[in-house]
C-alpha positions as CSV (number, residue, x, y, z in Angstrom):
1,X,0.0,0.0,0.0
2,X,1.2,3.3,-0.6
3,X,1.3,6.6,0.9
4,X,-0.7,9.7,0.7
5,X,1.7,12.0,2.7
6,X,3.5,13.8,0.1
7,X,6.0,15.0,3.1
8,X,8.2,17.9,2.7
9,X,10.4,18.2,-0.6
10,X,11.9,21.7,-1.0
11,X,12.5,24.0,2.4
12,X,13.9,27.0,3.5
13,X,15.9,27.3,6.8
14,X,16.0,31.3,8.0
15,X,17.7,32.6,10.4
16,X,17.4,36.3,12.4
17,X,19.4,38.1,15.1
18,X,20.1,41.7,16.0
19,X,24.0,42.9,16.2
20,X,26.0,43.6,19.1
21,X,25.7,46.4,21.3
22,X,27.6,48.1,23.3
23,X,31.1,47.1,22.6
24,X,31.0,43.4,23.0
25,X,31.7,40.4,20.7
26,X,30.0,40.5,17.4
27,X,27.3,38.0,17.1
28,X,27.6,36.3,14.3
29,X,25.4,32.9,13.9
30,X,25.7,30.6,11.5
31,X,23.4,27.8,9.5
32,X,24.7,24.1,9.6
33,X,23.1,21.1,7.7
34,X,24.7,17.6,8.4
35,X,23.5,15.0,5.9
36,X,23.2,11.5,7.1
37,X,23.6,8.0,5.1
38,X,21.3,5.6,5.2
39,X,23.6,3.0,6.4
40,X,23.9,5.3,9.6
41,X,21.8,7.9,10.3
42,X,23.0,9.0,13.7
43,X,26.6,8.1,13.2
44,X,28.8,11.0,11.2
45,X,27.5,12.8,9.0
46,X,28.6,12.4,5.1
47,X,29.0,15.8,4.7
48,X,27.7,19.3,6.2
49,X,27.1,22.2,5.0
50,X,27.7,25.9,6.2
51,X,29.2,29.4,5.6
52,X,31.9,27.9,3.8
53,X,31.2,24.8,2.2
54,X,28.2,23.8,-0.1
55,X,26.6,19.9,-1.0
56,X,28.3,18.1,-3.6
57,X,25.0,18.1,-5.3
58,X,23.6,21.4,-4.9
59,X,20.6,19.9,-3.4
60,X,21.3,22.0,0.1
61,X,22.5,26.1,-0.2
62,X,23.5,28.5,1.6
63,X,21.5,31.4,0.0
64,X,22.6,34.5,2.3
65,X,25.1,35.0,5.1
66,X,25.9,37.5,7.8
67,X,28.9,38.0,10.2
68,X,26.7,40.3,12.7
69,X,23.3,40.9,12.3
70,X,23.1,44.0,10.6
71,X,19.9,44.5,8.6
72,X,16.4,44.1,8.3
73,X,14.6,40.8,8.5
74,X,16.4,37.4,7.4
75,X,20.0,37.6,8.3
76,X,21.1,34.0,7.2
77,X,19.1,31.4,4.8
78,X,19.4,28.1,3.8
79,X,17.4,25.7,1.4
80,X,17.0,22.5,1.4
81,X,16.2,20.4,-1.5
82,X,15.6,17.3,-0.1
83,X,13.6,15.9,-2.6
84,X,16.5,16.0,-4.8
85,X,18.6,14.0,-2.3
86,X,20.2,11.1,-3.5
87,X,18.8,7.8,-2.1
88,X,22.0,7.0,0.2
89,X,21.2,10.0,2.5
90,X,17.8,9.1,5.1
91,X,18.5,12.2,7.6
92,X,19.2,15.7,7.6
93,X,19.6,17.7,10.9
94,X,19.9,21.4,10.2
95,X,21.3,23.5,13.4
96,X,22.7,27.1,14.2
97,X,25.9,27.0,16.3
98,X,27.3,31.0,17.1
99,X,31.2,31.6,17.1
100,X,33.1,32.1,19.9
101,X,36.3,33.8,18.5
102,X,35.6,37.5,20.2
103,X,34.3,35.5,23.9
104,X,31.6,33.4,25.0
105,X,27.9,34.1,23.5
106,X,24.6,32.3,24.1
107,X,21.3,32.6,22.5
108,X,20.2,35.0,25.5
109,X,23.2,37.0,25.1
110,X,22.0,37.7,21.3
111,X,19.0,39.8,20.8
112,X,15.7,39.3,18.4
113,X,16.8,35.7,17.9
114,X,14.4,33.6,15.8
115,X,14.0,30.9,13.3
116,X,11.5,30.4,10.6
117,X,10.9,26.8,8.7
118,X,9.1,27.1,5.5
119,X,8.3,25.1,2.6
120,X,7.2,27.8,-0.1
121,X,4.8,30.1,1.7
122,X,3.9,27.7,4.6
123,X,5.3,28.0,7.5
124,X,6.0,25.0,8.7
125,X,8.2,26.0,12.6
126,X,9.3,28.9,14.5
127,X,11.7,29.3,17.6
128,X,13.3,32.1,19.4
129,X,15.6,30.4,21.6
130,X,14.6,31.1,24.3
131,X,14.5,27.3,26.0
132,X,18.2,26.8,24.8
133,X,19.0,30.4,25.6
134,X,22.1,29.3,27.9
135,X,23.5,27.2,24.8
136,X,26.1,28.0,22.4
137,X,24.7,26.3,19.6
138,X,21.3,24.2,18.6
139,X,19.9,22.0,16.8
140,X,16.3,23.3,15.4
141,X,14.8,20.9,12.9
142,X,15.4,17.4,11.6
143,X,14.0,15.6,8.3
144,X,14.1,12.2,7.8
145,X,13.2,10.2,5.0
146,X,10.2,8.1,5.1
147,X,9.3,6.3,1.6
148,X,12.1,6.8,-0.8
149,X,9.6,10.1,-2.3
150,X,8.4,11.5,1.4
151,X,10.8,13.4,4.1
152,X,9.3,14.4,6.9
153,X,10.3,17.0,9.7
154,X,9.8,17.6,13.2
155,X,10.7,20.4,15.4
156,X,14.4,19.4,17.3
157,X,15.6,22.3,19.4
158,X,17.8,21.2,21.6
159,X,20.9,23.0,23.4
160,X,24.6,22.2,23.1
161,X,27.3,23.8,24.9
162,X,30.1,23.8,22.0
163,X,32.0,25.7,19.6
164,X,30.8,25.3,16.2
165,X,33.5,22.0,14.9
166,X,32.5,20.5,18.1
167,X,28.7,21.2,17.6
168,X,28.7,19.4,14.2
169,X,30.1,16.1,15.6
170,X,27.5,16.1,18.6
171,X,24.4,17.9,16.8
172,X,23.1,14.2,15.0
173,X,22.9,11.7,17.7
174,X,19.9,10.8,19.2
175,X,17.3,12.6,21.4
């Protein structure tokens, strides 16, 4: 028998904060997918994607990027293709990890945080942080493949306290 959930096939990941203030570090937070095989879908991931790296495939892009904040709406923006994937992939978790370079930040040390899921003009999650607001980096969403033609998402914010290369080892295993 076959399905009738079509699932999720393209999304976009976005991403808001307000700069700095008053002298401190800059806040600049950053998109992360992490692609999972289907051999191992909470082991490593087979490749990530981020600020400065892309999927081999183009399935999963980075389509905007800030270093601090500054501007209105959307600072950061990422979409994901995943009905494009390649069978061997079965997971993606998509996260936001800040650097740490000018001191320690949190989500409640960076203002007007928020995150905004969206598959065309549905919206589909939103977060503001605020129950990981002592973390340095979170995972927020997390799509798994069902039916080798459905993905499906569910909401996954949870808190991690790590730097960003640390973050992206820790941010698929399982809840």
């Amino acid at each position: 028998m076959s399905s009738l959930n079509k699932g999720v096939e393209k999304v976009e990941v976005a991403l808001r904060w307000d700069p700095s203030t008053g002298g401190g570090p800059v806040h600049d937070l950053d998109i992360i997918a992490a692609v999972y095989g289907a051999q191992d879908p909470t082991g490593a991931p087979a490749y990530l994607v981020h600020f400065d790296s892309r999927s081999p495939d183009g399935t999963i892009t980075l389509n905007r990027d800030s270093r601090t904040g500054q501007g209105l709406g959307i600072d950061e923006s990422m979409t994901l293709e995943l009905d494009r994937l390649a069978p061997t992939y079965a997971r993606v978790v998509v996260g936001v990890a800040i650097q740490q370079g000018g001191g320690r930040v949190t989500f409640g040390d960076v203002a007007n945080t928020g995150v905004i899921v969206k598959e065309g003009y549905d919206e589909l999650f939103r977060d503001d942080f605020t129950a990981v607001r002592d973390a340095t980096s979170a995972t927020v969403v997390e799509f798994t493949r069902e039916t080798p033609s459905t993905w499906t998402y569910r909401p996954a914010v949870h808190g991690f306290d790590s730097d960003p290369d640390a973050f992206t080892r820790l941010m698929g295993t399982p809840r």
